[in-house]
DRENGU-251265 format. One record per residue: residue in three letters; residue number from 1; x, y, z of N, C-alpha, C in turn. Coordinates in Angstrom, 1 decimal, decimal comma, padded with zeros to 4 digits. Example, Ala and Ser with C-alpha at 12.3 -4.5 7.8 and 13.67 -1.06 7.14 Angstrom:
<pt "ALA" 1 <013,2 -005,7 007,8> <012,3 -004,5 007,8> <013,2 -003,3 007,8>>
<pt "SER" 2 <012,8 -002,2 007,1> <013,7 -001,1 007,1> <012,9 000,0 007,9>>
% end
This chain:
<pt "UNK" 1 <003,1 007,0 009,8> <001,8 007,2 010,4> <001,9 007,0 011,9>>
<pt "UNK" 2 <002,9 006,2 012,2> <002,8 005,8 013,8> <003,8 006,8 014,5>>
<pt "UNK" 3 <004,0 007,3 013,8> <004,8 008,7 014,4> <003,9 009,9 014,7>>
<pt "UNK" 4 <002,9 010,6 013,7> <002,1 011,4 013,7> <001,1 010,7 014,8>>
<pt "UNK" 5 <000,8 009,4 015,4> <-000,5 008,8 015,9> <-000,1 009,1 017,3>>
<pt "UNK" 6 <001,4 009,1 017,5> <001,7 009,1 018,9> <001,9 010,4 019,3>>
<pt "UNK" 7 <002,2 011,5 018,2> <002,1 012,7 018,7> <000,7 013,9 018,7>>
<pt "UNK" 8 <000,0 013,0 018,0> <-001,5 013,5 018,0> <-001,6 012,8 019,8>>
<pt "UNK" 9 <-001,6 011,8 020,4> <-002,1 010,9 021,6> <-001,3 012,4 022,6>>
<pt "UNK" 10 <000,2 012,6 021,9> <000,5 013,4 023,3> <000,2 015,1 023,3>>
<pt "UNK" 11 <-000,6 014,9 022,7> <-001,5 016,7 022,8> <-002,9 016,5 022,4>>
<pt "UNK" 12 <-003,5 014,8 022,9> <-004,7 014,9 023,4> <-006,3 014,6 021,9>>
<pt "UNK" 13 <-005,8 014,3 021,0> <-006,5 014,0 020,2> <-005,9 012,7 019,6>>
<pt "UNK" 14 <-006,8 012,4 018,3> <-006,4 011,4 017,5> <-006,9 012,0 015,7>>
<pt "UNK" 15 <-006,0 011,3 015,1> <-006,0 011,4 014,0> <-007,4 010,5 013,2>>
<pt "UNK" 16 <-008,0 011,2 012,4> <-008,7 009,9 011,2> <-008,3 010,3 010,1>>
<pt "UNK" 17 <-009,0 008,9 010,1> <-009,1 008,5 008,3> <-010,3 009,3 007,8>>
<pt "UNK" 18 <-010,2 010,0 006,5> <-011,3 010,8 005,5> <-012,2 009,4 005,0>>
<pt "UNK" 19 <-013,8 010,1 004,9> <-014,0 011,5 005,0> <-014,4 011,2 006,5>>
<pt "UNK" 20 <-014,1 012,6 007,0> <-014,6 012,6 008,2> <-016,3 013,7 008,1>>
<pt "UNK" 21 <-016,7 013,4 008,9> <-018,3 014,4 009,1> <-018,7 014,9 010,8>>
<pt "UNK" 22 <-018,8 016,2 010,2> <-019,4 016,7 011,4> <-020,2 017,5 011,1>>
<pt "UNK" 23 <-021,0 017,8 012,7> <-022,4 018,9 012,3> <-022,1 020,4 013,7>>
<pt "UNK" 24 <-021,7 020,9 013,3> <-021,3 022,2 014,1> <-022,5 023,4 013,5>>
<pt "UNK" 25 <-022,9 024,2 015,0> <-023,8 024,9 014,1> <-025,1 024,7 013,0>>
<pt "UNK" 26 <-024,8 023,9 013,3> <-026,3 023,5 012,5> <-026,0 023,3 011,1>>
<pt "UNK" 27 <-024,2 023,4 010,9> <-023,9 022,8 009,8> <-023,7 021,8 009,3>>
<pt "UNK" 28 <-023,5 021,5 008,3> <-023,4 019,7 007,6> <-021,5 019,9 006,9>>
<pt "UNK" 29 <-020,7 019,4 007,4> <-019,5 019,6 007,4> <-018,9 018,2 007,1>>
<pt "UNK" 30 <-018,0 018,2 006,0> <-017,2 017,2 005,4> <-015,6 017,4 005,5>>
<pt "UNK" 31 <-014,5 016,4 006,0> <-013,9 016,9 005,6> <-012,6 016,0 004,9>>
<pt "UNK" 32 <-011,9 016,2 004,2> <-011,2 014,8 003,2> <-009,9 015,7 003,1>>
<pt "UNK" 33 <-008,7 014,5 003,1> <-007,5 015,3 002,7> <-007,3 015,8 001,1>>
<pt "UNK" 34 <-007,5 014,5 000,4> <-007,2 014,7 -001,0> <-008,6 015,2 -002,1>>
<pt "UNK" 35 <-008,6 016,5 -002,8> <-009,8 016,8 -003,3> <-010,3 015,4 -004,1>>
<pt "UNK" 36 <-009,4 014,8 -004,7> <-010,3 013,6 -005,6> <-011,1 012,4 -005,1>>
<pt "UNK" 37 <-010,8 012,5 -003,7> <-012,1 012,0 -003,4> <-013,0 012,7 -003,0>>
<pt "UNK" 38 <-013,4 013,8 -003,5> <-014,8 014,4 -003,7> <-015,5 013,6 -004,6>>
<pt "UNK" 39 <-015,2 013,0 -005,4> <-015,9 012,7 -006,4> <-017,1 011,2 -005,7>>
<pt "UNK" 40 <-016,6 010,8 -005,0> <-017,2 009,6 -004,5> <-018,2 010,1 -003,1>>
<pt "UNK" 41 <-018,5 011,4 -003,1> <-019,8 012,2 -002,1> <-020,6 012,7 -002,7>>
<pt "UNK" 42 <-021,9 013,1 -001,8> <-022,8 013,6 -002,3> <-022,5 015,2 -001,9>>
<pt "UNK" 43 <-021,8 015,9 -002,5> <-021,7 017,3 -001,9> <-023,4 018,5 -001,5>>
<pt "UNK" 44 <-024,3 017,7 -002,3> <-025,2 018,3 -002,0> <-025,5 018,0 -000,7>>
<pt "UNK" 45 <-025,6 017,2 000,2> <-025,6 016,8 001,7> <-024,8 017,4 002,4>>
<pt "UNK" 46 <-023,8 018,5 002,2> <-023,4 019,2 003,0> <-023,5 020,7 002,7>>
<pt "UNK" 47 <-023,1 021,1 003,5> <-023,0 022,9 003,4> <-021,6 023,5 003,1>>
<pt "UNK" 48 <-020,5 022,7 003,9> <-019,2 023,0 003,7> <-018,1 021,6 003,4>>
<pt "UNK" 49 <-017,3 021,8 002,7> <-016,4 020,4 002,3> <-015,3 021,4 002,5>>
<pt "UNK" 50 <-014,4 020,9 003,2> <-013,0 021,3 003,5> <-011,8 020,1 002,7>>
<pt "UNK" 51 <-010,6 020,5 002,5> <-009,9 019,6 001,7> <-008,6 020,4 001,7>>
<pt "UNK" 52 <-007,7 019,5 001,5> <-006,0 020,1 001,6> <-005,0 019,1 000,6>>
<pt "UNK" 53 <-004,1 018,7 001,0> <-003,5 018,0 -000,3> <-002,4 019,1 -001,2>>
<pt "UNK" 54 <-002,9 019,6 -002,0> <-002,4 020,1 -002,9> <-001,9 021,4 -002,8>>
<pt "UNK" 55 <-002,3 022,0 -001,6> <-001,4 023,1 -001,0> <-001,9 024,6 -002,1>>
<pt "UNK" 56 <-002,8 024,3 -002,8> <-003,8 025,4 -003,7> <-005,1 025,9 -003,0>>
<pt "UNK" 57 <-005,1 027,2 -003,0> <-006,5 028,1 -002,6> <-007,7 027,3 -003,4>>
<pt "UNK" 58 <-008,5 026,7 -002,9> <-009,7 026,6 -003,2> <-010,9 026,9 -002,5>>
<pt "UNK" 59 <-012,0 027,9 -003,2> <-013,0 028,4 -002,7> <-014,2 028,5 -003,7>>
<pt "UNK" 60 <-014,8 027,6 -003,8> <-016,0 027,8 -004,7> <-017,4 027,3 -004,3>>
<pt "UNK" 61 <-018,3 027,2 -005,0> <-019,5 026,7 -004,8> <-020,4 025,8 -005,7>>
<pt "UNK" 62 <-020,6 024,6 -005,4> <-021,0 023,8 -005,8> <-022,7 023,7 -005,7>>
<pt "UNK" 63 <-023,6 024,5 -006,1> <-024,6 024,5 -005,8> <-025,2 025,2 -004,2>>
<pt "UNK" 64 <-025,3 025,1 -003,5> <-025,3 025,1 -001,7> <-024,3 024,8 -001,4>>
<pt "UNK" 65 <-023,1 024,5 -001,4> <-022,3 024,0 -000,8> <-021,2 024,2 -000,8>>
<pt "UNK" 66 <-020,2 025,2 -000,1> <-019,0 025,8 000,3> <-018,2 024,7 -000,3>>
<pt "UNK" 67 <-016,8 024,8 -001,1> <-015,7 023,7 -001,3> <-014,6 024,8 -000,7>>
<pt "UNK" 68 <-013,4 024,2 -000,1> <-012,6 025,6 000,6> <-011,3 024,8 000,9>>
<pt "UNK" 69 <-010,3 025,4 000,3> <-009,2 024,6 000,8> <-008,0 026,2 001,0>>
<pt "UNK" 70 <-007,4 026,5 002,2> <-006,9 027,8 002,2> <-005,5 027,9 002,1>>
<pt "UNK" 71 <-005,1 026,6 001,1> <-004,1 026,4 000,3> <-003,2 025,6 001,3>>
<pt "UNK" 72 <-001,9 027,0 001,4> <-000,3 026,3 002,0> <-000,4 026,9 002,9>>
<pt "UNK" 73 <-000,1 026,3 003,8> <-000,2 026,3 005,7> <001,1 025,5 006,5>>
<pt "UNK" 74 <001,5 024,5 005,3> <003,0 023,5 006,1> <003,9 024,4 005,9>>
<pt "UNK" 75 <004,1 025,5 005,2> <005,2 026,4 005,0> <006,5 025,9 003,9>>
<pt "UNK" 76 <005,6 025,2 002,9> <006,4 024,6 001,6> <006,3 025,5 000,6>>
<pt "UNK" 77 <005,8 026,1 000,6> <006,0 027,7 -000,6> <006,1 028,5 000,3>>
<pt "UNK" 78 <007,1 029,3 000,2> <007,5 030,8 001,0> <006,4 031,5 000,6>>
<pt "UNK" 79 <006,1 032,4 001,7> <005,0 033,6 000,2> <004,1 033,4 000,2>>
<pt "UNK" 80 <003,2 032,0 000,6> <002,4 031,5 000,3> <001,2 030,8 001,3>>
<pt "UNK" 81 <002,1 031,2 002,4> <001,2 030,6 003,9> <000,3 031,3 004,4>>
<pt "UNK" 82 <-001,4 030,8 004,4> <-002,8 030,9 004,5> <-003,4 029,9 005,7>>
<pt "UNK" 83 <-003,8 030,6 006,3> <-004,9 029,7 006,9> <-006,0 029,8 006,4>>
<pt "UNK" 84 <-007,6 029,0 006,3> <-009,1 029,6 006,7> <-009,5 029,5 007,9>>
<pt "UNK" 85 <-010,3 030,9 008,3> <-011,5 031,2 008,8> <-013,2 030,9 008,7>>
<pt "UNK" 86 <-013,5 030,5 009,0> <-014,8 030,5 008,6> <-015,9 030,8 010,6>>
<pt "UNK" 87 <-016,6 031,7 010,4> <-017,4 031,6 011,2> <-019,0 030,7 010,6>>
<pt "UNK" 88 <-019,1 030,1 011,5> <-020,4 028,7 011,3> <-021,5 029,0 011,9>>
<pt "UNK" 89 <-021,4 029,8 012,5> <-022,8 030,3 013,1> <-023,1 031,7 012,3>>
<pt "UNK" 90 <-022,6 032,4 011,5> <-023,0 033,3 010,6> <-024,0 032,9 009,7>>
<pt "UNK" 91 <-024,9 033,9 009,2> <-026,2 033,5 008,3> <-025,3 032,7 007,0>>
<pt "UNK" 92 <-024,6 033,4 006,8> <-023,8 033,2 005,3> <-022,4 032,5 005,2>>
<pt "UNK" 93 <-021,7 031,5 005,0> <-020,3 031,1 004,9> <-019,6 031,6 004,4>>
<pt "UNK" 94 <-018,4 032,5 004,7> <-018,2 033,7 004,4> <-016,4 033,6 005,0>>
<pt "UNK" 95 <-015,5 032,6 004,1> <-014,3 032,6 004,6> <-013,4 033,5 004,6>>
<pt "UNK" 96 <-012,6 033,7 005,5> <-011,6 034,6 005,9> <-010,1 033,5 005,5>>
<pt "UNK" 97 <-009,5 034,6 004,8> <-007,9 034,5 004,4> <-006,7 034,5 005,5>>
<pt "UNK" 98 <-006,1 034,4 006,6> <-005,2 034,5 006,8> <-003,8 034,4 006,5>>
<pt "UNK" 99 <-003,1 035,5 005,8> <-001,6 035,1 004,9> <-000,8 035,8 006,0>>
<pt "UNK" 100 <000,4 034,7 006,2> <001,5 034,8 007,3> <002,6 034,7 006,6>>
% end
């Protein structure tokens, strides 16, 4: 961790600890590394939950509430590398796939 803290410091950000919360757009935005601590939020208080971990596409809907994980991105499954998109100021949450 104190390797990742010093190289997050030298391009200007810092790392947290989940969950983290933000409100962009007038959105209510969550975001957690490991999905099983979803279980300990109120997902109805948000609009969008973001989550990674498990390196699996997740995109569903929990009532109101976007869940979205755009899988593998570290490049540990060949074949398999996704980013998400999301525009937040659009009427509707409406993620975009990027596969590289």
């Amino acid at each position: 961790r104190e390797g990742l803290d010093a190289a997050a410091a030298r391009h200007g950000f810092a790392l947290h600890e989940g969950p983290l919360t933000l409100a962009w757009c007038e959105r209510r935005i969550v975001v957690v590394h490991d999905p099983g601590s979803l279980d300990a939020l109120e997902l109805s208080a948000f609009d969008l939950v973001l989550h990674g971990h498990d390196h699996r596409l997740a995109l569903r809907h929990d009532r109101a509430t976007l869940i979205f994980n755009p899988g593998e991105c570290a490049g540990h499954l060949p074949g398999q590398n996704a980013v998400g998109v999301l525009d937040l100021a659009a009427p509707r949450l409406a993620p975009e796939l990027l596969r590289f």
